[in-house]
C-alpha positions in Angstrom: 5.1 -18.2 -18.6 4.2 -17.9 -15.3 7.0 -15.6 -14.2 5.0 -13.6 -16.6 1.2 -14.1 -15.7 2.7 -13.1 -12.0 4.3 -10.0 -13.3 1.6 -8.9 -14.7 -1.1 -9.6 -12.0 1.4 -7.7 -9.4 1.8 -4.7 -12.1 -2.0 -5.1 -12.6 -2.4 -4.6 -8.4 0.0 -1.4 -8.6 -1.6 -0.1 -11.4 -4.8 -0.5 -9.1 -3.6 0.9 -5.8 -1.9 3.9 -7.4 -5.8 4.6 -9.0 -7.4 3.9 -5.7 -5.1 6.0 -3.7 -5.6 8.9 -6.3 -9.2 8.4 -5.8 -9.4 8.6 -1.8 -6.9 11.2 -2.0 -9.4 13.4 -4.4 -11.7 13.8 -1.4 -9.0 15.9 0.7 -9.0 18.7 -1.6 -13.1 19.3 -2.5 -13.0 21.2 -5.6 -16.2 20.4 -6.7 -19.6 20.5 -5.0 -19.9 16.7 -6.1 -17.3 14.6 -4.6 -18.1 11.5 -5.9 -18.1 12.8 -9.8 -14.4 14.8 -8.5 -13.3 11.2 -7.7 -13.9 9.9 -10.5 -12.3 12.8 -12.7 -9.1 12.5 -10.6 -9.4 8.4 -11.2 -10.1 8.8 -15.0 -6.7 11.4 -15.1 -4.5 9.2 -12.7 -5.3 5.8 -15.0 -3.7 7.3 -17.8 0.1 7.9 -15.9 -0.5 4.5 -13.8 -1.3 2.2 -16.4 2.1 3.2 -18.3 4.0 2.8 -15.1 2.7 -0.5 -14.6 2.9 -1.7 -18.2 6.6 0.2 -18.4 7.3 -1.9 -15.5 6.1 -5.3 -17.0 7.7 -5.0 -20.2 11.2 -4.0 -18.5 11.0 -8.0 -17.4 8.3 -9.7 -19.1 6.7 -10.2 -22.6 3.0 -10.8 -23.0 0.5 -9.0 -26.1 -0.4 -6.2 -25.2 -3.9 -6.5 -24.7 -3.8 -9.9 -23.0 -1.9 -7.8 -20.8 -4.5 -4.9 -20.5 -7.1 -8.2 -20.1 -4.9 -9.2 -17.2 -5.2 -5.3 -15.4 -8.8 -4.9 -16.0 -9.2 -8.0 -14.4 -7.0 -7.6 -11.6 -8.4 -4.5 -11.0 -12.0 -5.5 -10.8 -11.2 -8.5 -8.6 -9.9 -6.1 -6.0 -12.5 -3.4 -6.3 -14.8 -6.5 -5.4 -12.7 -7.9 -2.7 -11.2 -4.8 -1.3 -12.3 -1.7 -2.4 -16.4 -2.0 -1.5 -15.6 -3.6 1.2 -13.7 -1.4 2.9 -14.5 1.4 1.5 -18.0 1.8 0.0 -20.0 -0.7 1.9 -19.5 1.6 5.2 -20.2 5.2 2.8 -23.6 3.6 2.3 -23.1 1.5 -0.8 -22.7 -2.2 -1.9 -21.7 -4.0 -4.8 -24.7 -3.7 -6.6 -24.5 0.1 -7.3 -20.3 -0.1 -7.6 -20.8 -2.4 -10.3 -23.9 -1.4 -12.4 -22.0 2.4 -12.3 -21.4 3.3 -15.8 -18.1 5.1 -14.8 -16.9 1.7 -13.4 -17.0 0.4 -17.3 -16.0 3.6 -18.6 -12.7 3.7 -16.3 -11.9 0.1 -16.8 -12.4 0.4 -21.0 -9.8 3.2 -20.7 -7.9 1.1 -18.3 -7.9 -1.5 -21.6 -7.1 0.8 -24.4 -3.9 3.0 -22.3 -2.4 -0.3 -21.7 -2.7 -1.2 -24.8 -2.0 1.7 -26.3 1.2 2.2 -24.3 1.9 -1.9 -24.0 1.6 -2.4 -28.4 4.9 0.5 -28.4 6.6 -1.2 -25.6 5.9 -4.7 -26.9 7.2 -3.5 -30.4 10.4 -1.9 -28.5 11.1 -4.7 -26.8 10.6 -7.1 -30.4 13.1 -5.2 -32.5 15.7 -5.0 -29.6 16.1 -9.3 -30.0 
C-alpha cells in the first residue's frame, strides 16, 4: 500500500513539473498579446498528454481507483503550486497566494486534471483487472 501511495505522489510530481515546465516554456514564444491567458491555454493542452503519462506510468507498477488516484495528483499538484510554484515564480512577477489561488483557471485546470486521470486511469485500471 504504500509502495503505491508513493508511486502515485511521485507520478502526481511529474505530472506537475511536465505542466509547469509547459507553462514557463509558453512565455518564450508570445503568440498572444496576453501572456498570462497563453499560459494557461498551453497548461490546459499539456494536462491532457501529462496526466496519461503519469497515470500510464502508475498503473505499469501500481494499482489504486482511478479517481483516488486523480485525488492523489490534484493534490500533489496543488501542494507544490503552494510550496514551489508562487514562491518562486509568482511572488517575484508581482503576485501571491491569494490571487494564484482564488484564479478560476486554477480550479478549472485542476477539475480537468481530475476527470483526464480518471478518464485515462478507469481504462488502465480496467486493463490491468482483466489481465489477473
Amino acid at each position: 500500500m504504500t509502495s503505491n501511495t508513493f508511486l502515485s505522489i511521485a507520478c502526481g510530481a511529474l505530472v506537475w513539473l511536465l505542466g509547469v515546465s509547459f507553462y514557463l516554456t509558453s512565455f518564450y514564444a508570445p503568440i498572444l498579446q496576453d501572456p498570462a491567458k497563453q499560459a494557461n491555454i498551453v497548461l490546459i493542452l499539456a494536462i491532457v498528454p501529462s496526466s496519461f503519462l503519469g497515470a500510464y506510468l502508475f498503473y505499469k507498477k501500481g494499482l489504486m481507483k482511478p479517481a483516488l488516484l486523480a485525488l492523489t495528483f490534484v493534490i500533489v499538484a496543488a501542494l507544490l503550486d503552494a510550496f514551489i510554484t508562487v514562491p518562486v515564480f509568482i511572488i517575484p512577477a508581482g503576485g501571491n497566494h491569494t490571487e494564484f489561488f482564488s484564479d478560476p483557471m486554477f480550479y478549472v485546470i485542476a477539475a480537468e486534471l481530475y476527470l483526464v486521470t480518471c478518464y485515462f486511469g478507469k481504462h488502465q485500471y480496467q486493463h490491468q483487472n482483466i489481465k489477473k
